[in-house]
N, C-alpha and C positions, 0 to 999 in steps of 0.2 A: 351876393358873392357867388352864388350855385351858378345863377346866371349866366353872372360873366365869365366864368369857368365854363361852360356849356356852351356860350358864344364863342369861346377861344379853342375849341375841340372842334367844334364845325368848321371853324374857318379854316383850319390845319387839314381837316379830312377833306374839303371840296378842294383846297392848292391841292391835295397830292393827286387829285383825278386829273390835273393838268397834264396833257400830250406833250409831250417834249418834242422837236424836230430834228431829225436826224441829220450826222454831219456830209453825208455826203447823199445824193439821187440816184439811186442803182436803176429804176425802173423795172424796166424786164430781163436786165441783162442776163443775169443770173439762169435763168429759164431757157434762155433762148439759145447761151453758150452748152449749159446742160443736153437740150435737142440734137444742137449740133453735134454733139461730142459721140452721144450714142447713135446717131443715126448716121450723122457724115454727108447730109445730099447737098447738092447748090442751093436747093430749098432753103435746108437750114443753114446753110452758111447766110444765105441773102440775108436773113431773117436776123442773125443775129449779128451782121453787118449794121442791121438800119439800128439796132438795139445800142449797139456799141455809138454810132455816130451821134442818137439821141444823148444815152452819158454825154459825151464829149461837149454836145454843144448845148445844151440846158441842163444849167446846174442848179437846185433850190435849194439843196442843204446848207446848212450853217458857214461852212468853209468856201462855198463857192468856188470848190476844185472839183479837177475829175479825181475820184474814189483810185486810192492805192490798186494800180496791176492792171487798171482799163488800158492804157495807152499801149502799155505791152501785152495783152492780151488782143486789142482788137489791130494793132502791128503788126503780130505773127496770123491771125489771121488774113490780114490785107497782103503778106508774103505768099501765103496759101493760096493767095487766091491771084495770082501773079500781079499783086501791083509791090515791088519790092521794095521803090524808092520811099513809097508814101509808108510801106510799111514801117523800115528802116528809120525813118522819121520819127513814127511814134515812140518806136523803141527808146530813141534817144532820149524823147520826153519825156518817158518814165524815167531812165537815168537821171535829169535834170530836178524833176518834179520830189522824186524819191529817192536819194544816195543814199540810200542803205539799200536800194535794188541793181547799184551799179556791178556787183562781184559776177550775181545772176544772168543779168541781161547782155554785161559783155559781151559774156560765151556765147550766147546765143545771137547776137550779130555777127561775133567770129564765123559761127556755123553757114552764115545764112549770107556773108559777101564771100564765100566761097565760091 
């Protein structure tokens, strides 16, 4: 009985060392949008351009979506960096992707087909 009590305590302590997989692939983005923010150069826009594009286009997490605010995050960047249409775009995606970021992102298309 001690045993099989002993065998049923291990097997519960090795499942919980199981890694679980995260629902979305941030990568680097996080880091790279951070660079840019404090520093501001074409460097780090570039950098965190390629950051953003990777999100977008290989996704491994669970959900196999882009991560809530990339779309709008690297759209106002893509604005910033004069491609406006393509930014615009993404924005919209996020709207699509995310309606409960439609109130937010509105405004900020308002601002931005001024």
């Amino acid at each position: 009985m001690k045993k099989l009590l002993f065998l049923g305590v291990c097997m519960m302590a090795l499942a919980s060392c199981q890694t679980q997989q995260t629902l979305y692939s941030w990568y680097d983005s996080e880091d790279a949008t951070y660079t840019y923010t404090k520093r501001g150069t074409e460097e780090t826009l570039a950098k965190a351009m390629v950051q953003y594009e990777k999100v977008l286009k290989s996704q491994k997490g669970l959900r196999k979506a882009v991560p809530p605010g990339v779309n709008a995050e690297y759209g106002y960047l893509l604005c910033k960096a004069g491609k406006k249409e393509e930014g615009l775009t993404l924005l919209r995606a996020e709207m699509k992707a995310y309606p409960e970021s439609e109130a937010f992102i509105s405004r900020i298309i308002k601002q931005l087909e001024k």
